[in-house]
C-alpha positions in Angstrom: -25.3 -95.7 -9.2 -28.0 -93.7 -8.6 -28.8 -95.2 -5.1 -28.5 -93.1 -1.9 -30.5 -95.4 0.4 -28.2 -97.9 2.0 -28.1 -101.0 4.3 -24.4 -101.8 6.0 -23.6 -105.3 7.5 -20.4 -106.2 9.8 -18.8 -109.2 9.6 -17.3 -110.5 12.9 -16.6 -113.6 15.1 -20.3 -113.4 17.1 -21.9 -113.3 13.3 -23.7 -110.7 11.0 -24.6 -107.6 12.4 -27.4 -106.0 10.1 -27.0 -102.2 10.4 -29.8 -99.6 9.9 -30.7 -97.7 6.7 -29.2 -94.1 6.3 -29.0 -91.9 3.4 -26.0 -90.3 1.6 -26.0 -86.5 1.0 -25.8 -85.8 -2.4 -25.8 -82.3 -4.2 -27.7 -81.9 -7.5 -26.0 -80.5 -10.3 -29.2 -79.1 -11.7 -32.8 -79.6 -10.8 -34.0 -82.5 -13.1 -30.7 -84.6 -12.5 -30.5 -86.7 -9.7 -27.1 -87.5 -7.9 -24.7 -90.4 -9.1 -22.7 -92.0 -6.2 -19.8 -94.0 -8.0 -18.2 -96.9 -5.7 -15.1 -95.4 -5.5 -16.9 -92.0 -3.6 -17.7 -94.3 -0.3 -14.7 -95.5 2.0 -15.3 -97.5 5.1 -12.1 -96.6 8.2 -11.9 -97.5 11.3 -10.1 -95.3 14.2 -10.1 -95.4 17.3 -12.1 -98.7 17.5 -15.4 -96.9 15.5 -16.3 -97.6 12.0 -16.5 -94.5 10.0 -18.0 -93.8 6.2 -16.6 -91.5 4.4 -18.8 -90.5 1.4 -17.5 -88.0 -1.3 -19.7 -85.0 -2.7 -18.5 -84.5 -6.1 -20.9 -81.2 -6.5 -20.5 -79.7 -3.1 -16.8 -80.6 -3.0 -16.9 -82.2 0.3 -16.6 -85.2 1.9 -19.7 -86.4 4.5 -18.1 -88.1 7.9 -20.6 -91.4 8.9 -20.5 -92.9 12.1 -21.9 -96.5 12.5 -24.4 -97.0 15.8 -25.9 -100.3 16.5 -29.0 -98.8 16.1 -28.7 -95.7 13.7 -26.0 -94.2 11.6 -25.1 -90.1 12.4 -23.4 -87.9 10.0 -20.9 -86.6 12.0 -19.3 -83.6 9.7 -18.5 -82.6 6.4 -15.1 -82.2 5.5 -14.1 -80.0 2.6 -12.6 -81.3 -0.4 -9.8 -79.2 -2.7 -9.4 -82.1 -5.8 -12.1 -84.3 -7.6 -10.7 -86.9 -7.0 -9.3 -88.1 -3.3 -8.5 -91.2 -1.7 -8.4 -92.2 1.8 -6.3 -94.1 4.2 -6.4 -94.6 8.3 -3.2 -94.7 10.1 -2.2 -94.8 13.7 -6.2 -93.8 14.4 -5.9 -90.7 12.0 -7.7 -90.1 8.9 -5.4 -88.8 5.9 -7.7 -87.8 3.0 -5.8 -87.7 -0.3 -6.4 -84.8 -2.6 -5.0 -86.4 -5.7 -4.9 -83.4 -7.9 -3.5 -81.3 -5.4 -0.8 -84.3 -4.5 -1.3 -83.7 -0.4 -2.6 -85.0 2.5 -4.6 -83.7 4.9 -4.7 -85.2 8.2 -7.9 -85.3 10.4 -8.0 -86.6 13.9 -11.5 -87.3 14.4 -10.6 -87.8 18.9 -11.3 -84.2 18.4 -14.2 -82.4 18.4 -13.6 -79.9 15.7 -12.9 -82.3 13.0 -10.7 -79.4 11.5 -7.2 -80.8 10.1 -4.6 -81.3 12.8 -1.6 -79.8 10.1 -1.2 -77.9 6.8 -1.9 -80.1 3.8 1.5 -82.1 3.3 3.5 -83.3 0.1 4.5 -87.3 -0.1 8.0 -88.3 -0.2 9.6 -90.7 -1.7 11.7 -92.8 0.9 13.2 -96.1 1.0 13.5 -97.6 -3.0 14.7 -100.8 -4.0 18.2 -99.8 -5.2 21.9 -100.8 -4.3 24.0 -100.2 -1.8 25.2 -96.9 -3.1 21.8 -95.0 -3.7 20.4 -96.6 -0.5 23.0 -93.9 1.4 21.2 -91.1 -0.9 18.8 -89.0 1.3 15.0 -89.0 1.2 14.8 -85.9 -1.3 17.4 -87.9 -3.3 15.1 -91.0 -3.2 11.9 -88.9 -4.5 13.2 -87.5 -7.2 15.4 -91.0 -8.4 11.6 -92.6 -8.1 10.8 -93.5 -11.9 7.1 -93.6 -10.9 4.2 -90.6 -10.4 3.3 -89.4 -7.6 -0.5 -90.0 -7.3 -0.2 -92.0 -11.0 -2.8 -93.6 -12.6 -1.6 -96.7 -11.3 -2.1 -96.1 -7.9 -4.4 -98.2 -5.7 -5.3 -97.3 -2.5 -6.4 -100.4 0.0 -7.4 -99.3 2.8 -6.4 -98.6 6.1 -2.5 -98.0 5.5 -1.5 -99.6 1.8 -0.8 -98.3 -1.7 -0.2 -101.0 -4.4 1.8 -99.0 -7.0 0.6 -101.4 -10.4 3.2 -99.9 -12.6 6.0 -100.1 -10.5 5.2 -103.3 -8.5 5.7 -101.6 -5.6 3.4 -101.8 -2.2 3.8 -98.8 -0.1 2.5 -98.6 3.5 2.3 -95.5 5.4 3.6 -94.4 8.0 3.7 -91.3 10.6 6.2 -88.6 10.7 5.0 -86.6 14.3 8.0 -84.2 13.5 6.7 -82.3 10.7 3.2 -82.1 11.7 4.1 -80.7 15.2 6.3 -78.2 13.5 3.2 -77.1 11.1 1.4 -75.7 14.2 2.5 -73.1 17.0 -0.2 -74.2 18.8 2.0 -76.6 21.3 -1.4 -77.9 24.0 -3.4 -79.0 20.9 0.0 -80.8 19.2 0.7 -82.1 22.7 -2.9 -83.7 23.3 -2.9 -85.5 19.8 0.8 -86.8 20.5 -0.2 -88.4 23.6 -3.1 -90.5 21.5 0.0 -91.8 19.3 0.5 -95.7 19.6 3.7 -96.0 16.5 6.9 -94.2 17.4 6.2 -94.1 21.2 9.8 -92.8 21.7 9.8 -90.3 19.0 6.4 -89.3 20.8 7.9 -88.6 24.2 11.2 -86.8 22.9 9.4 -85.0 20.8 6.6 -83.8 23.3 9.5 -82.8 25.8 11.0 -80.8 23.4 7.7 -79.0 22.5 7.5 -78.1 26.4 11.3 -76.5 26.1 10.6 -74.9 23.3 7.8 -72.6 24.5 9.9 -72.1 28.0 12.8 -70.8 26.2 10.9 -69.0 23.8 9.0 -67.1 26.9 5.3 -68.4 25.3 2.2 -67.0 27.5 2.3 -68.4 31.0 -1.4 -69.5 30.0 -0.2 -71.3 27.1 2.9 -72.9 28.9 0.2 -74.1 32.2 -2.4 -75.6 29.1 0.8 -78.2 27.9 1.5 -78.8 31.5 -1.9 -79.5 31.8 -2.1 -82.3 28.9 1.3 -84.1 29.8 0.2 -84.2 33.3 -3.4 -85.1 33.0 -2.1 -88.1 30.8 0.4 -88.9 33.2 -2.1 -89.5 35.7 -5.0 -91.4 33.7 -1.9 -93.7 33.0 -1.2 -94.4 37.0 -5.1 -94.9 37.6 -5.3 -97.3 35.2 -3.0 -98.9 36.9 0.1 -98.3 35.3 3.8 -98.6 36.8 6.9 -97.3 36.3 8.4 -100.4 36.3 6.4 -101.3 33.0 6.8 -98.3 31.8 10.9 -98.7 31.9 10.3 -102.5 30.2 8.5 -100.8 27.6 11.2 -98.0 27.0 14.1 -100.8 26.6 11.8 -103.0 24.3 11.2 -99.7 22.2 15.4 -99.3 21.8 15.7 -102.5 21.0 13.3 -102.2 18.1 14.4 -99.4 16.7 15.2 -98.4 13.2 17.0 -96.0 11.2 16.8 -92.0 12.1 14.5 -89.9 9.9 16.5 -87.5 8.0 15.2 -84.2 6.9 11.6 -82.6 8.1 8.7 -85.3 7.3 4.9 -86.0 8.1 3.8 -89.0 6.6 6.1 -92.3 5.3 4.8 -94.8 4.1 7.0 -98.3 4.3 6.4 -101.5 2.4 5.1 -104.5 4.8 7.8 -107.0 6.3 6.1 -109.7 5.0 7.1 -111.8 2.0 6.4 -110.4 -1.5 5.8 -112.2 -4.5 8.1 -109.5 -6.8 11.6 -109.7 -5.8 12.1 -106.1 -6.8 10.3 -104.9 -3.9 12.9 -104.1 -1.0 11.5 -104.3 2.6 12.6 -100.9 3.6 10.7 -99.2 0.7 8.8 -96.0 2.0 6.9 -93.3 0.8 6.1 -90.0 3.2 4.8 -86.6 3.3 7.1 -83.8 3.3 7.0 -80.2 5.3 8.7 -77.1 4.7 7.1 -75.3 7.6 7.8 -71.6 7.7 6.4 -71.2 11.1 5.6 -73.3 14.2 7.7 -74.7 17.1 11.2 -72.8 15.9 14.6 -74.8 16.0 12.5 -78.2 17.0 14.0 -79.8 14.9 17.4 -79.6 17.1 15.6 -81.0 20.5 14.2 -84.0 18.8 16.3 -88.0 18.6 14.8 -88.5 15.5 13.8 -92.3 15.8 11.8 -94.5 13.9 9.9 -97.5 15.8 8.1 -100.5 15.0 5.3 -100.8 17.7 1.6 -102.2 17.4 -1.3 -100.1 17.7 -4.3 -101.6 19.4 -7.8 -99.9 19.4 -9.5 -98.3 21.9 -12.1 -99.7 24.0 -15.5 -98.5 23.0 -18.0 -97.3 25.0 -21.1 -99.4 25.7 -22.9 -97.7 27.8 -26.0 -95.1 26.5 -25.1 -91.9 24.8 -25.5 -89.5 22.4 -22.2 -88.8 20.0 -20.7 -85.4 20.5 -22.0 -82.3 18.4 -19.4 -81.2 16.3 -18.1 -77.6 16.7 -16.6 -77.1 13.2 -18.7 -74.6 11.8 -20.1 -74.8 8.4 -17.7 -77.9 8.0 -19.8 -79.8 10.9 -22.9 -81.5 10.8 -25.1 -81.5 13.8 -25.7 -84.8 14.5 -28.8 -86.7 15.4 -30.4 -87.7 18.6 -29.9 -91.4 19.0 -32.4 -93.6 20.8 -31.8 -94.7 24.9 -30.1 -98.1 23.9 -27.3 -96.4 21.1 -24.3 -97.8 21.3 -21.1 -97.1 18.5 -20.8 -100.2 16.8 -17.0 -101.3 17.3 -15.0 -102.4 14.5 -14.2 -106.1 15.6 -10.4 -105.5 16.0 -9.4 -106.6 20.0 -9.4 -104.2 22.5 -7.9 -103.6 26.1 -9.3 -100.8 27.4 -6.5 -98.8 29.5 -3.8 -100.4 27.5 -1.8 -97.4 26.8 2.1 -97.8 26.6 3.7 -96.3 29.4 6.4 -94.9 27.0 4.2 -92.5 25.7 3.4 -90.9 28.7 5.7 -88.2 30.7 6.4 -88.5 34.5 7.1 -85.7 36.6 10.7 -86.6 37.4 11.6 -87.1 33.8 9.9 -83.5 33.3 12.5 -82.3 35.7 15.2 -84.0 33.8 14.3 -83.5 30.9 13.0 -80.0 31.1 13.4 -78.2 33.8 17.1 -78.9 34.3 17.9 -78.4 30.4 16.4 -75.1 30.3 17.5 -73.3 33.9 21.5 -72.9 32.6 19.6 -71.1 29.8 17.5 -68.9 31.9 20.1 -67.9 34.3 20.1 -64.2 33.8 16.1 -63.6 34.3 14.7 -66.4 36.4 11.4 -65.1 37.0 9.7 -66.3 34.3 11.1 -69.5 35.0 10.0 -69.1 38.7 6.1 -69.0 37.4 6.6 -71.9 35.2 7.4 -74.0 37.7 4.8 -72.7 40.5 1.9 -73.3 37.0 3.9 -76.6 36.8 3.3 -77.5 40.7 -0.5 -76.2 40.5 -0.9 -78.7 37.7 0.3 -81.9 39.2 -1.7 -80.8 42.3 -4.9 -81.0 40.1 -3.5 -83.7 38.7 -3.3 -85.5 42.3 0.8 -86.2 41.7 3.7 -85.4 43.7 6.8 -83.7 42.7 10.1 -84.6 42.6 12.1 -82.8 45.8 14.7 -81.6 43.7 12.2 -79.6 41.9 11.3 -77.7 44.9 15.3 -77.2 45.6 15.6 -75.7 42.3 12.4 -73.2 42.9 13.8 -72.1 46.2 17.3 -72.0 44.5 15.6 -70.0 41.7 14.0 -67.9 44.5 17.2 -66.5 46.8 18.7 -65.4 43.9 16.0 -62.9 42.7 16.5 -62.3 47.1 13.2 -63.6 47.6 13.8 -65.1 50.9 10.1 -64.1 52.0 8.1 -66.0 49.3 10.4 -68.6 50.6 9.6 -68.5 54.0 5.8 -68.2 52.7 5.9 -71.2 50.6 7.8 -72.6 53.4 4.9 -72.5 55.8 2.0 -72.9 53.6 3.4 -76.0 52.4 3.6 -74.8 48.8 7.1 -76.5 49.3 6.9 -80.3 50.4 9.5 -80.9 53.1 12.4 -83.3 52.5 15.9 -84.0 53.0 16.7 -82.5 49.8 14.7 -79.6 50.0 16.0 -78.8 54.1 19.7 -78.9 53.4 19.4 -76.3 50.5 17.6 -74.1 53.1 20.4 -74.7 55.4 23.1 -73.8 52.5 21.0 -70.7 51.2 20.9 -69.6 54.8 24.3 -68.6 54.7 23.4 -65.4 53.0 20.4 -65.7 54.8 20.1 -66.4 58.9 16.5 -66.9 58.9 16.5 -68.8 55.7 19.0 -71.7 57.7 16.9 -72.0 60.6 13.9 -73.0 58.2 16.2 -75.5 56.7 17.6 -76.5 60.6 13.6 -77.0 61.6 12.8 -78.6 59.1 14.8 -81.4 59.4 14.5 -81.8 62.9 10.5 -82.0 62.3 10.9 -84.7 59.8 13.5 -86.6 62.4 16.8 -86.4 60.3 18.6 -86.6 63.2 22.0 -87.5 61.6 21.6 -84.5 59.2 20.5 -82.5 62.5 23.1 -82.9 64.2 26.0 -82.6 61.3 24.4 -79.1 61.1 25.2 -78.8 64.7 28.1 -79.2 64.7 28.9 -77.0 61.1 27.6 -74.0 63.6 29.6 -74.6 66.3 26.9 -75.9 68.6 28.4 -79.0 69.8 26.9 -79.7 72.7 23.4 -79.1 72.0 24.3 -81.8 68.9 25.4 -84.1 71.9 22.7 -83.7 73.6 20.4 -84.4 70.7 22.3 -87.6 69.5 22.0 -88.5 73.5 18.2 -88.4 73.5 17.5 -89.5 70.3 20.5 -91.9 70.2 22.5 -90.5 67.0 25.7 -92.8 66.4 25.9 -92.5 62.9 28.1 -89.2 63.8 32.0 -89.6 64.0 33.1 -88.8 67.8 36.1 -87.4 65.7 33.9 -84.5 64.4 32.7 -83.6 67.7 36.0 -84.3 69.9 37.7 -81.5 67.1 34.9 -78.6 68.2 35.6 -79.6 71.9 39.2 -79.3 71.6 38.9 -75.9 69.2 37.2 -74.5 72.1 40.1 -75.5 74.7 38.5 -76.7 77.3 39.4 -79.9 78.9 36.0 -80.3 80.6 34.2 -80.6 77.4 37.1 -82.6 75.8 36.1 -85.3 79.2 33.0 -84.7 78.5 32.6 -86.1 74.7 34.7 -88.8 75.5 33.2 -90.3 78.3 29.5 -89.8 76.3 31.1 -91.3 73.5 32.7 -94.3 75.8 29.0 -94.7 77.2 27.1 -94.7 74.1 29.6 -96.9 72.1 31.7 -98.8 74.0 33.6 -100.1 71.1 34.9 -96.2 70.7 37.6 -97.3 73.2 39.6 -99.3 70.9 39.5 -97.2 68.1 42.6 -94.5 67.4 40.6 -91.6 68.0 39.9 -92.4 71.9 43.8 -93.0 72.0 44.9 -89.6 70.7 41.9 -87.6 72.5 42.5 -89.2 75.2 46.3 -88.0 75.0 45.3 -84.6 73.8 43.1 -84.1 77.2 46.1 -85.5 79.4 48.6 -82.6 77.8 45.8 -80.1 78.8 45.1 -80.8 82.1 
């Protein structure tokens, strides 16, 4: 057709919604001819609860990005092209743009602002085929090449968002997400980190993954800037989680619902699978753990990821996101000559959403990474390998405790024993003492009795640990520390005024009598007799109380 001028309608439960006219771009060949725009150049997507067009430029080689607005329609960019022919498919909110000549994928995530692609372009594989016992145990590279089909063949059909109907093989394919491969395709670990936490499939494979990107550029000694920008992403989504009202109590529900549901590992280094739906098929020959998806030999990237990651497959639903409806004008894209500069919309735009149902704030607490399990998970995993030069580990962690300070969160205590652990052995009992009183270093139990252990390299070190816990009214702690000095009868003084029983008279009754004195050895045992009176039956008052007789 020869048509650029067109008129969109959505179907939904409230009715018809007539959209406004736009044009498609269209190149001309030569000057006299005007464009032809087949059928099979305009896709309609929708990600993140917007409704996209896609329109293909045969001449220019591109491919024009549409947005839908109640009230106007905005070319958004222009993605490049590298076949004649493509095909596209949404899945898990990302666009994957087939170049069928080339036979890869390219993988746009429009969330962004750059509408650049988020990985290399990336092979399909094979995975899954309807075959016996024996070649279901063959591995995915086994499976692609044992496929009798084409890849990209003649009889492919592509339905959108997620399915290929294979016409000569009676096969349906759906595809499916492998975050393994694209976030080894990139060595940029922020960026891969921000578009992991957007992921609703594979929600565990998302947050072992992302944990394994943050150990990866700690061991590897990446740029402290580069480290503080991934803190930076799995904190801030951390924390939009717990004001949205999130707990960790749903988050753990979530996490055993995940393991319950999950599937078989994913061998070898993948981007995109595609599975067949678990529905009933009309062609028997069509098993229900058929799968096609995208392999990746990267070169470069995350090294050794592959080693951190529990490869695990997941079958989770993704919901779309709430849309805005208040007024605004979309986004200029910062793509370069790949961009378009988009319109300005009228006061009352609004995007026009796609219909599907949406909770707004219903992320999956899965997906997101606590502090604690940061320490766990991280920080622990990667100090046994940083023993011999801890100062690099020392600024991670002070980056780390800036972020979740923006980020309005609290740490967990053993992370500041570790920093102050980290600390005396470099001998930087100062900084200590520094963080110590500016508060860098949240008091707590855990936190004082380290002091008090460090301090015995270290006098002034203890006596931060002994004031601290006596400022946060640890008396029982207080006074075992006492005692550990030799200062026993400043302890019983202390459990006097403040009423400390939880002591053992034992432990005190031994320094009295290590000191030989009778008088003290009285002493503690008529406090004790005062303070508990039970203390007279027990053993201990029996053999003190002999011990004092044979030393008067």
């Amino acid at each position: 057709m020869q048509c650029t001028l067109f008129t969109g309608y959505q179907f939904s439960a409230g009715g018809i919604v007539k959209l406004p006219k736009f044009e498609m771009m269209m190149s001309k060949c030569e000057a006299n001819n005007k464009p032809v725009l087949a059928a099979a150049d305009v896709h309609i997507v929708t990600v993140y609860g917007r409704i996209y067009c896609l329109q293909l430029d045969r001449v220019n080689m591109a491919l024009n990005l549409y947005r839908f607005y109640r009230d106007a329609v905005v070319q958004q960019a222009t993605l490049p092209t590298y076949s004649s022919r493509i095909a596209v498919s949404a899945v898990d909110n990302l666009i994957m743009v087939h170049q069928i000549d080339a036979k890869v994928v390219i993988l746009y995530d429009v969330f962004m602002d750059s509408y650049t692609p988020i990985s290399a372009p990336l092979p399909l594989l094979v995975r899954g085929l309807p075959s016996n016992s024996r070649q279901a145990a063959q591995t995915a590279d086994h499976q692609s090449s044992a496929y009798g089909g084409t890849l990209y063949g003649e009889g492919w059909n592509f339905l959108i968002p997620d399915l290929i109907c294979d016409a000569d093989n009676g096969l349906l394919w759906k595809l499916h997400l492998d975050l393994e491969s694209i976030a080894a395709s990139t060595s940029d670990a922020p960026s891969i980190l921000e578009f992991l936490q957007r992921r609703k499939y594979d929600l565990s494979t998302v947050k072992t993954l992302s944990l394994a990107i943050i150990r990866t550029i700690i061991l590897e000694r990446r740029p402290i800037n580069l480290v503080a920008k991934a803190m930076d992403v799995i904190l801030d989504s951390y924390s939009r989680l717990m004001k949205m009202g999130g707990s960790a109590a749903g988050a753990r529900r979530t996490s055993e619902q995940n393991d319950q549901s999950s599937g078989q590992p994913v061998e070898g280094s993948r981007v995109v699978s595609q599975e067949p739906p678990s529905g009933t098929m009309n062609r028997p020959v069509l098993h229900t753990d058929s799968a096609i998806e995208v392999e990746c030999r990267p070169e470069d990237g995350i090294t050794n990821l592959a080693a951190h990651v529990d490869r695990t497959f997941l079958n989770a639903s993704s919901d779309s996101e709430d849309i805005a409806s208040t007024s605004r004008a979309p986004s200029q894209a910062t793509s370069g000559a790949t961009s378009k500069r988009p319109q300005v919309l009228g006061e009352d735009s609004r995007p026009l959403a796609s219909g599907a149902s949406m909770q707004h704030g219903t992320h999956v607490a899965s997906v997101t990474i606590s502090p604690f399990e940061m320490f766990q998970s991280v920080f622990l995993l990667v100090e046994d390998e940083m023993m011999g030069d801890p100062a690099y580990l020392i600024v991670v962690i002070m980056e780390f405790l800036r972020s979740m300070s923006k980020a309005g969160l609290k740490a967990p205590p053993n992370l500041y024993v570790m920093l102050t652990t980290l600390l005396a052995r470099s001998n930087r009992y100062a900084e200590i003492a520094l963080f110590v009183s500016n508060k860098i270093l949240e008091p707590s139990r855990e936190l004082a009795m380290q002091l008090v252990e460090l301090g015995r390299q270290h006098s002034m070190t203890r006596k931060l640990g002994v004031d601290m816990l006596r400022e946060r009214c640890l008396h029982h702690d207080y006074v075992a520390v006492l005692l550990q000095e030799g200062y026993y009868l400043e302890a019983l003084r202390y459990a006097r005024k403040y009423k400390v029983i939880t002591v053992q008279p034992a432990l005190f009754l031994e320094k009295a009598v290590a000191k030989d004195s009778a008088r003290n050895v009285a002493a503690v045992l008529s406090f004790f007799s005062e303070l508990m009176p039970s203390f007279k039956t027990t053993s201990d008052y029996g053999r003190y109380q002999h011990v004092l007789s044979e030393m008067v």
